[in-house]
TITILUM-274585 format. One line per field, with one value per atom (N, C-alpha, C, O, CB): residue in three letters; atom name; x, y, z. Coordinates in steps of 0.2 Angstrom, whole numbers, always signed. Glycine has a CB too. Example, Ala and Ser with C-alpha at 12.3 -4.5 7.8 and 13.67 -1.06 7.14 Angstrom:
BEGIN
resn = [ALA, ALA, ALA, ALA, ALA, SER, SER, SER, SER, SER]
name = [N, CA, C, O, CB, N, CA, C, O, CB]
c1 = [+66, +62, +66, +71, +57, +64, +68, +64, +67, +70]
c2 = [-28, -22, -16, -17, -22, -11, -5, +0, +6, -3]
c3 = [+39, +39, +39, +42, +45, +35, +36, +39, +40, +29]
***
This chain:
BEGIN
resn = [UNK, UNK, UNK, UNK, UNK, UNK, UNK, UNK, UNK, UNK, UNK, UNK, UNK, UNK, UNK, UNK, UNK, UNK, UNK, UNK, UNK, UNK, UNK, UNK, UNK, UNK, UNK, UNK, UNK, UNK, UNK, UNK, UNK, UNK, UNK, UNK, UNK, UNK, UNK, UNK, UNK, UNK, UNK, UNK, UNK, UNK, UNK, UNK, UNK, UNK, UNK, UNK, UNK, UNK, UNK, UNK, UNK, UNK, UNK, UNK, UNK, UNK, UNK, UNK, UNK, UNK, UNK, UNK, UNK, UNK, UNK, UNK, UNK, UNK, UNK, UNK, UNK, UNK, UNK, UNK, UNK, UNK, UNK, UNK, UNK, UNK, UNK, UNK, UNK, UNK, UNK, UNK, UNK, UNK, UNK, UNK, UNK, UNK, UNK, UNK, UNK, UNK, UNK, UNK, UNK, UNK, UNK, UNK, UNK, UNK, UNK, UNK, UNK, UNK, UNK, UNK, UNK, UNK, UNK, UNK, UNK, UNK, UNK, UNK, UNK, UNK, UNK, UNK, UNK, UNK, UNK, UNK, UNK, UNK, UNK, UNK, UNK, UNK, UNK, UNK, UNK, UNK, UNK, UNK, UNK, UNK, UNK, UNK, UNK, UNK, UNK, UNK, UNK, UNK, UNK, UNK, UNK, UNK, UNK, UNK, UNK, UNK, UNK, UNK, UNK, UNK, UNK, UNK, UNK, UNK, UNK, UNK, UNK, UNK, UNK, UNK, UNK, UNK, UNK, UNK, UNK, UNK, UNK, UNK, UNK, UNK, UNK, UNK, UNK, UNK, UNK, UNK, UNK, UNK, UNK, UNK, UNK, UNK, UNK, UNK, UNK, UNK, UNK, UNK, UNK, UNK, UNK, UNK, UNK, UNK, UNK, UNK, UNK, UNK, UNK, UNK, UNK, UNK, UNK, UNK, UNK, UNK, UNK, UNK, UNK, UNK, UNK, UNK, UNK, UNK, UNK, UNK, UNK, UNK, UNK, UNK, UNK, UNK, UNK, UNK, UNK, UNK, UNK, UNK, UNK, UNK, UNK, UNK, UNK, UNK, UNK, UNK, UNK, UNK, UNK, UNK, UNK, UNK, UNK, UNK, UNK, UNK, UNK, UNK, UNK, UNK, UNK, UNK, UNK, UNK, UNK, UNK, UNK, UNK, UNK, UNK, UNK, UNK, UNK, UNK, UNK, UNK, UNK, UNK, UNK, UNK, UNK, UNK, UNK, UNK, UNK, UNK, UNK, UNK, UNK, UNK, UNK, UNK, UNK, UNK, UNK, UNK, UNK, UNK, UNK, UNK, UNK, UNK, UNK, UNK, UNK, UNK, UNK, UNK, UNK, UNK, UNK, UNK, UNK, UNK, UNK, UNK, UNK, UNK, UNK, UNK, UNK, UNK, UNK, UNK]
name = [N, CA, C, O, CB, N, CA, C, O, CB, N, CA, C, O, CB, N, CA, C, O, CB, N, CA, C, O, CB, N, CA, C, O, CB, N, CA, C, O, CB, N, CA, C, O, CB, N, CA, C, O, CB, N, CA, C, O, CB, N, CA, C, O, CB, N, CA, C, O, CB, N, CA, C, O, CB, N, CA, C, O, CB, N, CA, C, O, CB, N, CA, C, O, CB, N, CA, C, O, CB, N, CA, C, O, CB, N, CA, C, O, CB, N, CA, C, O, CB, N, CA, C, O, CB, N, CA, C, O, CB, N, CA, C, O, CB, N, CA, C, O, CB, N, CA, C, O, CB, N, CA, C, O, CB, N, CA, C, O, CB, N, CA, C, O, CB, N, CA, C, O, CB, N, CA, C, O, CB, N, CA, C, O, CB, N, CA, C, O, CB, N, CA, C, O, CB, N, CA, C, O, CB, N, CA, C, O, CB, N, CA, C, O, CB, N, CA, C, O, CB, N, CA, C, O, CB, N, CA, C, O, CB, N, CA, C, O, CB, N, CA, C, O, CB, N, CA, C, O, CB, N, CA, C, O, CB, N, CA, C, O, CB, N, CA, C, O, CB, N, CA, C, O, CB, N, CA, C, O, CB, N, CA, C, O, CB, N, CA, C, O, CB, N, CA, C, O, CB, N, CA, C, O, CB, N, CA, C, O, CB, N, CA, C, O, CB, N, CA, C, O, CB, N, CA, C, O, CB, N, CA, C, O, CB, N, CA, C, O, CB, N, CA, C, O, CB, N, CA, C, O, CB, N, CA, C, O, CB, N, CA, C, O, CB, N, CA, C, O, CB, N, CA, C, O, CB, N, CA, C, O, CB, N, CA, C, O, CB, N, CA, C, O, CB]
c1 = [+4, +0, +4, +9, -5, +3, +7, +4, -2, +9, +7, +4, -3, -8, +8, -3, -10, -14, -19, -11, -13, -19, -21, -26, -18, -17, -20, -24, -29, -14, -21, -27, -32, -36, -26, -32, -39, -44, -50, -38, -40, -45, -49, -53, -41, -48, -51, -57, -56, -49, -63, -68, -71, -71, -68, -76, -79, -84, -85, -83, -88, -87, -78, -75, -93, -76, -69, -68, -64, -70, -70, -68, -61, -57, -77, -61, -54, -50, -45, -54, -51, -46, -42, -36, -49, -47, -45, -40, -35, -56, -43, -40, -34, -34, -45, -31, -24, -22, -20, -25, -22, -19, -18, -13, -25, -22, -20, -16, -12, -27, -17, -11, -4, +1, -13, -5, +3, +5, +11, +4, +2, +4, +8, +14, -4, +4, +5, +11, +16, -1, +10, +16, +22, +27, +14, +24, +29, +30, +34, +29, +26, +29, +29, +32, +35, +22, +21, +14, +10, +25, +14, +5, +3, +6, +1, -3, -8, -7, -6, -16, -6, -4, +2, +2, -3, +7, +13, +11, +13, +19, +7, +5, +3, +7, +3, -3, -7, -3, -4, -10, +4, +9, +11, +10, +15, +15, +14, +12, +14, +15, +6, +1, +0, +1, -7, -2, -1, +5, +6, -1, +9, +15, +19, +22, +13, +17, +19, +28, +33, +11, +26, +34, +34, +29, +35, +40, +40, +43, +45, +44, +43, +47, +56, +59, +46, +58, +64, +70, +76, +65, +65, +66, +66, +64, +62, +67, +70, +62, +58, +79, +62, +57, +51, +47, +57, +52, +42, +40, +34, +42, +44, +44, +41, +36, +48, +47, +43, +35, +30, +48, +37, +26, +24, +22, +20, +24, +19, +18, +13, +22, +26, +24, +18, +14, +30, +19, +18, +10, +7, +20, +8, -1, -3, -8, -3, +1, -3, -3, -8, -1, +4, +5, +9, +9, -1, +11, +14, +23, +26, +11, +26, +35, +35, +32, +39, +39, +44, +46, +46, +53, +49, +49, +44, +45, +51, +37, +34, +26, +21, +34, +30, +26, +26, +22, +31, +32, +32, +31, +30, +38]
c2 = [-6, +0, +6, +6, +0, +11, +17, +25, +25, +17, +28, +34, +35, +35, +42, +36, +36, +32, +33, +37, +26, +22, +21, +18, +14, +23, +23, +29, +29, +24, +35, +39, +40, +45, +43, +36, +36, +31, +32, +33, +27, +22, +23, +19, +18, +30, +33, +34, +35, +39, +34, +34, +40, +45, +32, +40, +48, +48, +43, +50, +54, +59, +63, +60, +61, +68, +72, +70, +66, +81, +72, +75, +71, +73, +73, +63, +58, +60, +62, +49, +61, +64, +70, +71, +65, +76, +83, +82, +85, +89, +76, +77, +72, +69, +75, +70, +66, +71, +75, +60, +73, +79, +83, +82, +82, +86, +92, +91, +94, +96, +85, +81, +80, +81, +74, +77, +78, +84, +85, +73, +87, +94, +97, +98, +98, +97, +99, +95, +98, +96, +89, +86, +87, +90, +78, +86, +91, +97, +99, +91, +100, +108, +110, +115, +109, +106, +112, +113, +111, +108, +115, +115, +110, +105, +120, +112, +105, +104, +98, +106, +110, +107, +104, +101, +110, +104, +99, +94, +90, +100, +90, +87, +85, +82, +87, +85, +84, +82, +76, +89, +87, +84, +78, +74, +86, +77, +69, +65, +59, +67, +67, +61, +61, +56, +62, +64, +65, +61, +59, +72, +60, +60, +67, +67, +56, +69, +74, +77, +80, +82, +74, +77, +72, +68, +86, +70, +67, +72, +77, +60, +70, +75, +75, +71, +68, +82, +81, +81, +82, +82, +80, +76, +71, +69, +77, +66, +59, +58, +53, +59, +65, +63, +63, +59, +72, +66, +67, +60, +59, +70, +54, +50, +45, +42, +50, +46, +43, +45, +42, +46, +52, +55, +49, +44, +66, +49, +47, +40, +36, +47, +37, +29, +27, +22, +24, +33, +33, +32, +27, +39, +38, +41, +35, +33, +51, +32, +25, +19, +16, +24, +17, +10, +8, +2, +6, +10, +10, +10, +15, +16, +4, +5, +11, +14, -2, +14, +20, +17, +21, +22, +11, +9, +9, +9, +2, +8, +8, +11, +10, +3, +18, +25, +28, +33, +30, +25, +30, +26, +25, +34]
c3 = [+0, +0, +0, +4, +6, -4, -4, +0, +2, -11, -1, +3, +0, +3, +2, -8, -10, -10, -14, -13, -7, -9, +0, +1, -14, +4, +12, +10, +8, +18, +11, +8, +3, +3, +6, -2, -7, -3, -4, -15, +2, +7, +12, +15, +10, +14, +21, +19, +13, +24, +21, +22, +22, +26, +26, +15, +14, +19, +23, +7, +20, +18, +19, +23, +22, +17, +18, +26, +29, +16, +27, +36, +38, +42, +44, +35, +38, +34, +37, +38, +27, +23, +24, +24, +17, +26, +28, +37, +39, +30, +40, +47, +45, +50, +55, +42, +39, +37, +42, +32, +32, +29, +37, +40, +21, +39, +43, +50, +53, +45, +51, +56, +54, +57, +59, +48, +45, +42, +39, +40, +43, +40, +46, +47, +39, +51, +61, +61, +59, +69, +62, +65, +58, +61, +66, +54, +50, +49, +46, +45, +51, +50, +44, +42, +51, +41, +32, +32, +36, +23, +25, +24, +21, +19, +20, +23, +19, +13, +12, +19, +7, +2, -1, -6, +0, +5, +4, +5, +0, +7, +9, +10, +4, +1, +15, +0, -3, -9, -11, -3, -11, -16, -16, -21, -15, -8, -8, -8, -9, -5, -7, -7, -16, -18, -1, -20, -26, -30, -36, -27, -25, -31, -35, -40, -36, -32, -37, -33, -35, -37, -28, -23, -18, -17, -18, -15, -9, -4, -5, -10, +1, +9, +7, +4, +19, +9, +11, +15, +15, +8, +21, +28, +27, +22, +33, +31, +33, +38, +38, +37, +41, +50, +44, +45, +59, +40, +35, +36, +38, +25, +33, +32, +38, +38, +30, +42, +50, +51, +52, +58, +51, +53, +49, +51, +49, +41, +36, +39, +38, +28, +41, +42, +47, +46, +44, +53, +60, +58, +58, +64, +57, +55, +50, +50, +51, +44, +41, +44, +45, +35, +44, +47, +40, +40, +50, +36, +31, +32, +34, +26, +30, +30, +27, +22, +24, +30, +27, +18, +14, +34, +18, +11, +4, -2, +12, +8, +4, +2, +0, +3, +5, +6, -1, -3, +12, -6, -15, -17, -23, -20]
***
């Protein structure tokens, strides 16, 4: 499972998607739109620690988070 498919998995209505996004946002220290990148694909973190939050809040290996 990768970052985006833990997140295309959460459960609509938004509200689990919006509170993912805004806790890893908090706990890294960026915005929600960065967030969003990553989870897109479009960027990954370039912190090492980004990585640890992302495994932490999914349950996802830090390996197979991209």
């Amino acid at each position: 499972m990768t970052l985006r498919d833990y997140y295309e998995s959460l459960e609509r209505p938004m509200p689990p998607k919006k509170k993912f996004v805004k806790t890893v946002a908090e706990r890294c220290g960026v915005d929600e739109y960065t967030v969003r990148i990553w989870i897109y694909g479009k960027s990954k973190p370039s912190n090492d620690e980004y990585y640890k939050v992302l495994s932490e809040e999914t349950g996802i290996p830090v390996k197979e988070l991209f």
